[in-house]
KOLSE-469144 format. One record per residue (C-alpha): residue number from 1; chain; x, y, z. Coordinates in Angstrom, 3 decimals, always signed. Layout:
<pts>
k: NUM; c: A; px: X; py: Y; pz: Z;
...
</pts>
This chain:
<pts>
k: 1; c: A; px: +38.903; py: +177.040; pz: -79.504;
k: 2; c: A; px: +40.529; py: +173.940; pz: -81.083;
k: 3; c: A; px: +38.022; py: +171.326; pz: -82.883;
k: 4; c: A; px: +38.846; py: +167.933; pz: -84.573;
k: 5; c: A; px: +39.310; py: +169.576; pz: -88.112;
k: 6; c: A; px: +39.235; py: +167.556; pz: -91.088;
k: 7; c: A; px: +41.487; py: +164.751; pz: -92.290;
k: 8; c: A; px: +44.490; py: +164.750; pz: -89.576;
k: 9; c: A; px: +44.308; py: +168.767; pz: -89.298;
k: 10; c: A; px: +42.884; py: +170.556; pz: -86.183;
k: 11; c: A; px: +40.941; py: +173.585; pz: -86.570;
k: 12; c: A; px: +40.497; py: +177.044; pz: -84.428;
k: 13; c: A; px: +37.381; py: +179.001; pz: -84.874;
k: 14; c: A; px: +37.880; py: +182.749; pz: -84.414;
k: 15; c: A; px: +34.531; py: +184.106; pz: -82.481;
k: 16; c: A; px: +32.087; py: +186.111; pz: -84.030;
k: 17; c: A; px: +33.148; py: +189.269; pz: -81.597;
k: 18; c: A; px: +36.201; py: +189.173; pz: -83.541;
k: 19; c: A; px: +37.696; py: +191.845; pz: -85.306;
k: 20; c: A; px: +41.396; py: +191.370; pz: -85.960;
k: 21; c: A; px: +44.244; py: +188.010; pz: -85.977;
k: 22; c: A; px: +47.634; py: +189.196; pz: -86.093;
k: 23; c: A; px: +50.567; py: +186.213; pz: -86.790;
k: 24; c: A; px: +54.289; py: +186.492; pz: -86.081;
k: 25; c: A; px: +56.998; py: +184.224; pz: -86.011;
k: 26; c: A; px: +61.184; py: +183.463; pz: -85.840;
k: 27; c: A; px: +61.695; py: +186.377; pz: -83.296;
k: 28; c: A; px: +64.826; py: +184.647; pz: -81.896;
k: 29; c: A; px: +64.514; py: +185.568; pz: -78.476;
k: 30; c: A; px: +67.532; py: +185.094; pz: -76.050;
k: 31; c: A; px: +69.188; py: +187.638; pz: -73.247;
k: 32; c: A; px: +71.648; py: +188.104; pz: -76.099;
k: 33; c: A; px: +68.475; py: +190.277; pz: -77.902;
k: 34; c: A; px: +67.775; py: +192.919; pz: -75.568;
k: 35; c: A; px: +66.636; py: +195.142; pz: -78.095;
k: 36; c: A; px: +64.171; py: +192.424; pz: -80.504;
k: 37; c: A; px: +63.251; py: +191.589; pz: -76.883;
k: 38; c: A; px: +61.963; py: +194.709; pz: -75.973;
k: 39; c: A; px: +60.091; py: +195.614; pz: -79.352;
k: 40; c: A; px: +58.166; py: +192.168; pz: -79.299;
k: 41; c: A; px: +57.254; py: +193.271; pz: -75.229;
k: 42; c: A; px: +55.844; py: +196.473; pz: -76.644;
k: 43; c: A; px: +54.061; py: +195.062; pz: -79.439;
k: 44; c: A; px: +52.288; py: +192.801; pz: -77.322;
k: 45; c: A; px: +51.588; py: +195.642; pz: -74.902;
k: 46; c: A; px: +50.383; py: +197.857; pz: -77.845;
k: 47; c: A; px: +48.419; py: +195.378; pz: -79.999;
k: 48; c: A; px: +44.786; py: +195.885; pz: -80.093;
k: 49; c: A; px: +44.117; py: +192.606; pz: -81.964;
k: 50; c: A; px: +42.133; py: +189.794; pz: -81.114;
k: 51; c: A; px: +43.774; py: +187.384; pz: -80.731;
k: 52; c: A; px: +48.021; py: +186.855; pz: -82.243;
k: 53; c: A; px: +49.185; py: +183.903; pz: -83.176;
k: 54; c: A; px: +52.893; py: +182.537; pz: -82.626;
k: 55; c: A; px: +54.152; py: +180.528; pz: -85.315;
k: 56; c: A; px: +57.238; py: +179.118; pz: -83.473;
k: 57; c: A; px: +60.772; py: +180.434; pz: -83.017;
k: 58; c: A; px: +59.756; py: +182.744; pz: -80.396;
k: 59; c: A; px: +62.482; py: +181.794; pz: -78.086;
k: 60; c: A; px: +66.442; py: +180.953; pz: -80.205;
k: 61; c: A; px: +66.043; py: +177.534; pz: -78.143;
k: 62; c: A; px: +63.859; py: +176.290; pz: -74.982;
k: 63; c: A; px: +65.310; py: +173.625; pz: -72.674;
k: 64; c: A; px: +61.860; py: +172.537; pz: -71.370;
k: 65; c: A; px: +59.252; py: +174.223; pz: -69.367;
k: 66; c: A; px: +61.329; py: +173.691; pz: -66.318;
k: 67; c: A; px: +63.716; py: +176.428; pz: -67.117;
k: 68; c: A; px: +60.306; py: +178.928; pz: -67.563;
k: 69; c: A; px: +61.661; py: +180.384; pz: -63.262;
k: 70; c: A; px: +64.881; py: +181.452; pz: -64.581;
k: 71; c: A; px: +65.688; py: +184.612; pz: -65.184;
k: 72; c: A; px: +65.249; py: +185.410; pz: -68.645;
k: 73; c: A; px: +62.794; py: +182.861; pz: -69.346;
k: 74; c: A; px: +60.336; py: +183.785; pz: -66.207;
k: 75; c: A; px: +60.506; py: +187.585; pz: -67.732;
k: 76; c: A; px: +59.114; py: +186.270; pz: -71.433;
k: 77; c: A; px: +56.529; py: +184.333; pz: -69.194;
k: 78; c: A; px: +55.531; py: +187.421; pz: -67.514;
k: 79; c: A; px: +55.064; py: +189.244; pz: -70.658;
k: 80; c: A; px: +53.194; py: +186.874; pz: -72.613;
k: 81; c: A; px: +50.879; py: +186.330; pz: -69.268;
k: 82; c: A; px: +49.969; py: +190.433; pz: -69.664;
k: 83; c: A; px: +49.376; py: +189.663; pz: -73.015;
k: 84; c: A; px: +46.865; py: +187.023; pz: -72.509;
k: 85; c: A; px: +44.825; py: +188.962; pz: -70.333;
k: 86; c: A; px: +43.549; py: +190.527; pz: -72.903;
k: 87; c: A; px: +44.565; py: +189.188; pz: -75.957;
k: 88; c: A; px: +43.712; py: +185.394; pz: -76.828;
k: 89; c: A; px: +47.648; py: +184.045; pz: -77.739;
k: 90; c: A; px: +47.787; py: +180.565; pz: -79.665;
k: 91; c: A; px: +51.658; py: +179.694; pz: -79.875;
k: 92; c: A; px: +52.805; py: +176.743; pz: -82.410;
k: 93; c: A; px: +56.462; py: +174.869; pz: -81.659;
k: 94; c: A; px: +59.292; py: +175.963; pz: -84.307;
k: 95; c: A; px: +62.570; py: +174.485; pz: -85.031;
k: 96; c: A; px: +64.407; py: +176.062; pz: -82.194;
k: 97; c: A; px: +61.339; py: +175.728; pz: -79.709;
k: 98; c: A; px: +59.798; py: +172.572; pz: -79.853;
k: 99; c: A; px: +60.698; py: +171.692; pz: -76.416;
k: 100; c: A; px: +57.553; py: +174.705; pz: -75.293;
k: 101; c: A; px: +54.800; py: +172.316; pz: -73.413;
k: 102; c: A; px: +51.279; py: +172.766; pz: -71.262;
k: 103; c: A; px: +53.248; py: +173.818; pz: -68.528;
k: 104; c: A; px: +55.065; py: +176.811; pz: -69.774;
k: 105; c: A; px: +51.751; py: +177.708; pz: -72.202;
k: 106; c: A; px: +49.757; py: +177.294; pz: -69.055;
k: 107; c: A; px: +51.733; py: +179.396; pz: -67.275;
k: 108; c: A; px: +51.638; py: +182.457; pz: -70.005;
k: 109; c: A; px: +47.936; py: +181.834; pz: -70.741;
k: 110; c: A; px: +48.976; py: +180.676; pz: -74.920;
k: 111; c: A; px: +47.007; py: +177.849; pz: -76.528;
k: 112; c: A; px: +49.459; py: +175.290; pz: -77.873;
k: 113; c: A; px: +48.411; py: +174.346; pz: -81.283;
k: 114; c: A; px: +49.282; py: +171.498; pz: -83.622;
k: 115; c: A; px: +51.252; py: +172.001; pz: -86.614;
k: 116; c: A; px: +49.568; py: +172.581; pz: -88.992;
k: 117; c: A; px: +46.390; py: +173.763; pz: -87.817;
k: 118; c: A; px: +43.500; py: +175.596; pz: -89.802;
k: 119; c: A; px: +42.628; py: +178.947; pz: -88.700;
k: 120; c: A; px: +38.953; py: +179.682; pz: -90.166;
k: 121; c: A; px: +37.843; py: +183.230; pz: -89.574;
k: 122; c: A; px: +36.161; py: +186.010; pz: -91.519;
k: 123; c: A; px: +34.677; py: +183.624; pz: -93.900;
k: 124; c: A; px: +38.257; py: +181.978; pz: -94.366;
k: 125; c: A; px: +39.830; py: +178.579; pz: -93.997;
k: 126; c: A; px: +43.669; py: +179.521; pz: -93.627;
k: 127; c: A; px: +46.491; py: +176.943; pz: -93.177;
k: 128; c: A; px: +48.934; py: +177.822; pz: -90.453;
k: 129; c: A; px: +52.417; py: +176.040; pz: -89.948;
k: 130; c: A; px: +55.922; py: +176.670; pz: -88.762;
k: 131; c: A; px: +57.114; py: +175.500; pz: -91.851;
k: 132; c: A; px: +59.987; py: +173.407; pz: -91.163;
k: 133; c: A; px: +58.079; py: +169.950; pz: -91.892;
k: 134; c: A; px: +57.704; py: +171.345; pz: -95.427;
k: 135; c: A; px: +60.884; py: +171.907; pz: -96.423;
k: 136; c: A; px: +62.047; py: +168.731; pz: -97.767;
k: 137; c: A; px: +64.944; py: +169.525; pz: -99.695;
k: 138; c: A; px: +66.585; py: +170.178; pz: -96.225;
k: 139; c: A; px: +67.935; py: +166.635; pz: -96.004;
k: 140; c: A; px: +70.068; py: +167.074; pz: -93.250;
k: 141; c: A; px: +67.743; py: +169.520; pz: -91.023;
k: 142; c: A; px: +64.572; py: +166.847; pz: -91.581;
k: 143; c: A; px: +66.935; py: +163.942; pz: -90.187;
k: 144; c: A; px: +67.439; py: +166.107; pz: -87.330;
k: 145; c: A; px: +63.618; py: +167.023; pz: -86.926;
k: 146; c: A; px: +62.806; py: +162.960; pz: -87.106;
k: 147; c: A; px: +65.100; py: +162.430; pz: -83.952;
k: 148; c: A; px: +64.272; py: +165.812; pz: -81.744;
k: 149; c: A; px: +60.464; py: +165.694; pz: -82.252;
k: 150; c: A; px: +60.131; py: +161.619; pz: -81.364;
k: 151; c: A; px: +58.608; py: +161.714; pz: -78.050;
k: 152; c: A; px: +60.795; py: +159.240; pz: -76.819;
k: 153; c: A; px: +64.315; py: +160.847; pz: -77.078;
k: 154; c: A; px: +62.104; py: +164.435; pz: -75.760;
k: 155; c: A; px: +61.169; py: +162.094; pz: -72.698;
k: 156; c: A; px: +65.000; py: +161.331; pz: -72.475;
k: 157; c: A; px: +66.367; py: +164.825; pz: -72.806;
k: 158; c: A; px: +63.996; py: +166.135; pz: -70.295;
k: 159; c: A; px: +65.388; py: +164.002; pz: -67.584;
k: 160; c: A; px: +69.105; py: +165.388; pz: -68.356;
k: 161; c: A; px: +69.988; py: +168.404; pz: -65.649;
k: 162; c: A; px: +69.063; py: +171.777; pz: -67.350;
k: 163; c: A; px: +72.608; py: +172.987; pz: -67.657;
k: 164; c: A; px: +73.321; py: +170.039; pz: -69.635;
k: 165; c: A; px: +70.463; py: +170.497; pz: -71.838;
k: 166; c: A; px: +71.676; py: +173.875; pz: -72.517;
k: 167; c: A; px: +74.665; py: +173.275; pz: -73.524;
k: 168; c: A; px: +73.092; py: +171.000; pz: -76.141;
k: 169; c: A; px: +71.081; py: +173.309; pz: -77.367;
k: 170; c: A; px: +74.316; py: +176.123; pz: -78.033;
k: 171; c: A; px: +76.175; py: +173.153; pz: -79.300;
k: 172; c: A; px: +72.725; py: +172.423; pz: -81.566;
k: 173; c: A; px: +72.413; py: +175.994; pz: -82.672;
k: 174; c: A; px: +76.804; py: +176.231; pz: -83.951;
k: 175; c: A; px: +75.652; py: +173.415; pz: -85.987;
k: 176; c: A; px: +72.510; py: +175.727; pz: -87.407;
k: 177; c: A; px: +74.965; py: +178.304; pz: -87.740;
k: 178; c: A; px: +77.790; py: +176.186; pz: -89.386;
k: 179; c: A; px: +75.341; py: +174.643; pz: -91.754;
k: 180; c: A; px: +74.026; py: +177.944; pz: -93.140;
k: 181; c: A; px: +77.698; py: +179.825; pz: -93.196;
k: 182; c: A; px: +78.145; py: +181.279; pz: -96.291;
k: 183; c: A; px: +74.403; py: +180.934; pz: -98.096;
k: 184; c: A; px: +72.273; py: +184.070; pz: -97.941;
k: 185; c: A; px: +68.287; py: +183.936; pz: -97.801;
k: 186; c: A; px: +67.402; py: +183.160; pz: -100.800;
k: 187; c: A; px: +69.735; py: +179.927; pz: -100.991;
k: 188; c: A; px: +67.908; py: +178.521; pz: -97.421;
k: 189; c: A; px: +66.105; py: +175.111; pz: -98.566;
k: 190; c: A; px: +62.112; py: +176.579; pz: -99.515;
k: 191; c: A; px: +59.017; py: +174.443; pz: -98.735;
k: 192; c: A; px: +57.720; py: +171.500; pz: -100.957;
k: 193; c: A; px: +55.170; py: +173.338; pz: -102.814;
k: 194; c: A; px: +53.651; py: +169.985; pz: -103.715;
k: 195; c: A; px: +53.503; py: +168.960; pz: -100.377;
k: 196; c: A; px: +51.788; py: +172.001; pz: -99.357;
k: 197; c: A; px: +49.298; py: +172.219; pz: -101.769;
k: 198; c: A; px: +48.566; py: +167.902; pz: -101.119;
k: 199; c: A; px: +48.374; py: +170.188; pz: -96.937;
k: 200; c: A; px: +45.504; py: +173.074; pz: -98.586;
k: 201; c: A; px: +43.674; py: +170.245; pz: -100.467;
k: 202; c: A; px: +43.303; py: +167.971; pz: -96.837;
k: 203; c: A; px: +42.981; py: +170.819; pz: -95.394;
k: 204; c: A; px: +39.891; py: +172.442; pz: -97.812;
k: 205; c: A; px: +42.139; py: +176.006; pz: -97.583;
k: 206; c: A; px: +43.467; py: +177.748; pz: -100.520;
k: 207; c: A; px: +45.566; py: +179.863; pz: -98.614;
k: 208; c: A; px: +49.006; py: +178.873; pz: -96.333;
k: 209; c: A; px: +50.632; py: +181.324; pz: -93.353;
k: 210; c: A; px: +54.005; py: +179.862; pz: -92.675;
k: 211; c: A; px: +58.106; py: +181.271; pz: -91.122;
k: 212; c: A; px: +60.593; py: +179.079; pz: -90.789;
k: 213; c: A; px: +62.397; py: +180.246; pz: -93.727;
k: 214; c: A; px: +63.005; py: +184.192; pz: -92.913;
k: 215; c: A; px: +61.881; py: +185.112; pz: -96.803;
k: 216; c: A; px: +58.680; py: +187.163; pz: -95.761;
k: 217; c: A; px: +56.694; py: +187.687; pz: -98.323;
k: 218; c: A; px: +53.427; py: +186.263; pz: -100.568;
k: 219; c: A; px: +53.360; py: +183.888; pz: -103.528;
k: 220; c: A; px: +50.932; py: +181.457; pz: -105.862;
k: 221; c: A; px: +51.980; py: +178.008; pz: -105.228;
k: 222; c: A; px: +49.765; py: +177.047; pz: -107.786;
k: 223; c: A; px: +46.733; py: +178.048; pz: -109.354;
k: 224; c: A; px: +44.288; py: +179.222; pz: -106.922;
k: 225; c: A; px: +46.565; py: +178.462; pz: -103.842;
k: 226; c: A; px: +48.803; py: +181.334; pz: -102.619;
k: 227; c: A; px: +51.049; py: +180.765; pz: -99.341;
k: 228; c: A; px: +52.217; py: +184.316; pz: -97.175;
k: 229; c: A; px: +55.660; py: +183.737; pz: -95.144;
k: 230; c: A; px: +56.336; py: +185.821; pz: -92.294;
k: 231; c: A; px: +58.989; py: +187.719; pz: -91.270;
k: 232; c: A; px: +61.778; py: +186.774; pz: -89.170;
k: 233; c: A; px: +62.540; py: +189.851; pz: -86.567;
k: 234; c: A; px: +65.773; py: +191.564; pz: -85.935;
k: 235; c: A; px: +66.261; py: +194.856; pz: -83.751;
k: 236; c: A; px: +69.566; py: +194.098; pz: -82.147;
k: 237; c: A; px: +71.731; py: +194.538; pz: -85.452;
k: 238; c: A; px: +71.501; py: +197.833; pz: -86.857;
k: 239; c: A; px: +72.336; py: +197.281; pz: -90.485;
k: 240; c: A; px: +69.287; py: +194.568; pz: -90.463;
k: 241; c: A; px: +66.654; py: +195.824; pz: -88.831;
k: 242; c: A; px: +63.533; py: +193.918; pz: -89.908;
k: 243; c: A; px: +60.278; py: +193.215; pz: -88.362;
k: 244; c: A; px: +56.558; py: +192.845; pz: -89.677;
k: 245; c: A; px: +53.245; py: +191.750; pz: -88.426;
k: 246; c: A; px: +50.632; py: +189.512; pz: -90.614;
k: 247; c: A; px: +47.160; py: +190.902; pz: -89.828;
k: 248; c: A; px: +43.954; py: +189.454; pz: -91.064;
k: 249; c: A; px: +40.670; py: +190.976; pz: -90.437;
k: 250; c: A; px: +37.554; py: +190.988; pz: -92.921;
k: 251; c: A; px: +38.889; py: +193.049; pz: -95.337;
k: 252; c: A; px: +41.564; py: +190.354; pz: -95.958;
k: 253; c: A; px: +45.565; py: +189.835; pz: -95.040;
k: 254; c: A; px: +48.131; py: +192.828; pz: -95.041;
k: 255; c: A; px: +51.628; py: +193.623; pz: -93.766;
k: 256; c: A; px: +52.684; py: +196.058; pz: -90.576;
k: 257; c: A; px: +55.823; py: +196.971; pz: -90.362;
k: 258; c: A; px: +57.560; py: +197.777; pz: -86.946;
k: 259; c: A; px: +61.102; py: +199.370; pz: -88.230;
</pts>
């Protein structure tokens, strides 16, 4: 369940009953996927955690909830609805996502959570964000973010027909592509670490969970604060296959890998 939390941050409180908390994030989803499509159905038909959290990027772009009947979309609603009968599924807007709402987490029985919001489990307080707010040094993409996440122009775009909204997002996701043509990983604009450690102190968390920026792995940020970036998933290129689960339980965080 999600309580005020402190400062500006919300919080969710695992139950006591629970055992596991799995996180995943920047899966990409479109019907140009089939096969990352299917391994993320069978994960969630195969997890036995408690509850998995979504970190944003599930979907390569979403139009608004109306387009949850179509085709592809209304099979990812089925899905995550399974899911949620027996899993609890929190789901946080990404980048190429942010147009997800009540209606479509309704629908699929998610929680929608701010970003960032403070997981506290298992004796824990554990920062969780998409990432993309954090990564400051991405002039042009945080321009972009200030315009698409105003509720204003969202309230505008939503009243365009949903073909023309979808054409804006392919023409929105050449740009992505255009802009990052010709940089590898490890040259994508990183999170602020000062930023996210002024996030852990607000937040009273040593300890960050964040995607976004497809370098999975687990770092100090500073002294005493460490931040663990998930992994982006690909099935449906064969000389990058990649895909790992975050799970925390008592016994602390550690990576699954589905490849």
């Amino acid at each position: 369940m999600v309580h005020p939390g402190p400062s500006r941050f919300s919080e969710w409180v695992a139950p006591a009953s629970c055992e596991s908390i799995e996180f995943i994030s920047d899966l990409h989803l479109a019907p140009q996927t089939p096969r990352t499509l299917d391994a993320w159905e069978q994960y969630l038909g195969t997890t036995r955690a408690d509850a998995v959290f979504i970190l944003g990027d599930l979907f390569d772009s979403w139009v608004g909830d109306d387009s949850r009947f179509d085709a592809f979309e209304a099979h990812c609603v089925s899905v995550l609805a399974r899911a949620s009968a027996t899993t609890s599924l929190a789901f946080m807007v990404g980048n190429r996502d942010f147009l997800v709402g009540t209606a479509m987490c309704q629908a699929s029985g998610m929680q929608l959570l701010s970003d960032p919001t403070v997981l506290v489990a298992f004796a824990q307080r554990i920062l969780l964000s998409h990432g993309d707010a954090l990564c400051l040094a991405d002039t042009e993409y945080q321009q972009l973010r200030t315009m698409v996440r105003n509720p204003e122009w969202q309230r505008e775009l939503l009243a365009w027909p949903l073909e023309q909204r979808r054409e804006l997002a392919r023409e929105l996701r050449t740009a992505s592509t255009q802009h990052s043509a010709g940089r590898n990983r490890d040259e994508w604009a990183d999170i602020d670490f000062p930023l996210a450690i002024d996030w852990l102190d607000q937040a009273n968390s040593k300890a960050l969970i964040h995607g976004h920026t497809h370098r999975p792995g687990t770092d100090p940020l500073a002294r005493g604060y460490r931040r663990h970036v998930l992994s982006d998933w690909s099935f449906d290129d064969p000389q990058a296959e990649r895909a790992e689960v975050l799970r925390l339980d008592a016994s602390g965080l550690r990576r699954l890998s589905l490849t």
